[in-house]
C-alpha positions in Angstrom: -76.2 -56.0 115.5 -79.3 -58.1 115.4 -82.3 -56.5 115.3 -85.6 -58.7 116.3 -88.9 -58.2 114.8 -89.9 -59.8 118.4 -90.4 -56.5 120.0 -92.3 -53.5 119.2 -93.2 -50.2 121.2 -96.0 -48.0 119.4 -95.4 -44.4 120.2 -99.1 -43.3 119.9 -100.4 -46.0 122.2 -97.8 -44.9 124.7 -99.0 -41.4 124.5 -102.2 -42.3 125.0 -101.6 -43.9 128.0 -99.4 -41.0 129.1 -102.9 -38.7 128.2 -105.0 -41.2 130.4 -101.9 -40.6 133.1 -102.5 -37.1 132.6 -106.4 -36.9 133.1 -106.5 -39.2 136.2 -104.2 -36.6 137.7 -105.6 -33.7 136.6 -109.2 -34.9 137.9 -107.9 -36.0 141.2 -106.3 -32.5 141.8 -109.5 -31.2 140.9 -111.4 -33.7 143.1 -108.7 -32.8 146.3 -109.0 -29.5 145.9 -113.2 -29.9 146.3 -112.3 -32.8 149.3 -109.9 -30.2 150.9 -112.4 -27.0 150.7 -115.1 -28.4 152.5 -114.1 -31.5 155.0 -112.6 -29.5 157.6 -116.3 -27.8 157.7 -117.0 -29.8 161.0 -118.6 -27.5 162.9 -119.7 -29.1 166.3 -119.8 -32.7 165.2 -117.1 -33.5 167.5 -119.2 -31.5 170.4 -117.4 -30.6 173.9 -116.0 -34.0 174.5 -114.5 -34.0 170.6 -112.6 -31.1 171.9 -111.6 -32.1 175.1 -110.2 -35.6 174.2 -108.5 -34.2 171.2 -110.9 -36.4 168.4 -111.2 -32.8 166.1 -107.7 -32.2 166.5 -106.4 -35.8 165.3 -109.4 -35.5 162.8 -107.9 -32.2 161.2 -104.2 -34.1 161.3 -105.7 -37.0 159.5 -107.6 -34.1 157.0 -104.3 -32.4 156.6 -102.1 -35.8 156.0 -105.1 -37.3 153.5 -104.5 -33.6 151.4 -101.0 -34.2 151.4 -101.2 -37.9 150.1 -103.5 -37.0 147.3 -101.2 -33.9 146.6 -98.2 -36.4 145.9 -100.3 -38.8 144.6 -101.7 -36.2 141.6 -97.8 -35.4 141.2 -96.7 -38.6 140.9 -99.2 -39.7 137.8 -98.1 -36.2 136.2 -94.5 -37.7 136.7 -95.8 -40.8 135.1 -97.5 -39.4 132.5 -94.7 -36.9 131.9 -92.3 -40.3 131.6 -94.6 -41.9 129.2 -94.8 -39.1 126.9 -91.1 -38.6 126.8 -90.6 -42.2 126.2 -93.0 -42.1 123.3 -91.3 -39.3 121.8 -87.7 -40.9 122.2 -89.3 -44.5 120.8 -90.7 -42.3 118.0 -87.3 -40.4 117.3 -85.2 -43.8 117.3 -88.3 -44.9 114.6 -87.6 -42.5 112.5 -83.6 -42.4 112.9 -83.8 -46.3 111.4 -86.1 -45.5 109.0 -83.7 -43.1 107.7 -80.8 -45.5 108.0 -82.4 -47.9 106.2 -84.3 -45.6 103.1 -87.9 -45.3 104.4 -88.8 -41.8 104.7 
């Protein structure tokens, strides 16, 4: 087996991306949930003909479909970030398995 000296992965830079991951999801949930508790506050801003034409009902749809996107959105960098961070740990385990092969503790 050849090994090349061409290619490298760094564990801890990994992780820290996976962290960074981590944090942009965790402050967009914290952001959607403050977006989701007060937009559909409309109160009359629609008025009688907002009503009638069906603009504040389409308006809560598009409120409600907006909360869902940023819901999978903040899942789907905590996926990321959960990826990243068990890649780190497997690059970091293989590390450490040649080191041993070859005598470096």
């Amino acid at each position: 087996m050849n090994v090349s000296s061409d290619f490298s992965i760094d564990p801890a830079a990994v992780m820290s991306l996976a962290n960074e991951f981590q944090s942009a999801a965790d402050a967009l949930g914290e952001r959607a949930r403050a977006f989701a508790s007060n937009v559909l506050e409309i109160g009359v801003a629609f008025g009688l003909l907002g009503e009638c034409t069906g603009a504040a009902d389409q308006y809560r749809q598009l409120v409600n479909h907006t909360g869902q996107g940023l819901g999978e959105l903040e899942q789907a960098l905590g996926a990321d970030a959960a990826g990243l961070a068990h890649m780190a740990d497997q690059y970091s385990c293989v590390d450490q398995h040649y080191a041993r092969l070859l005598g470096r503790n």
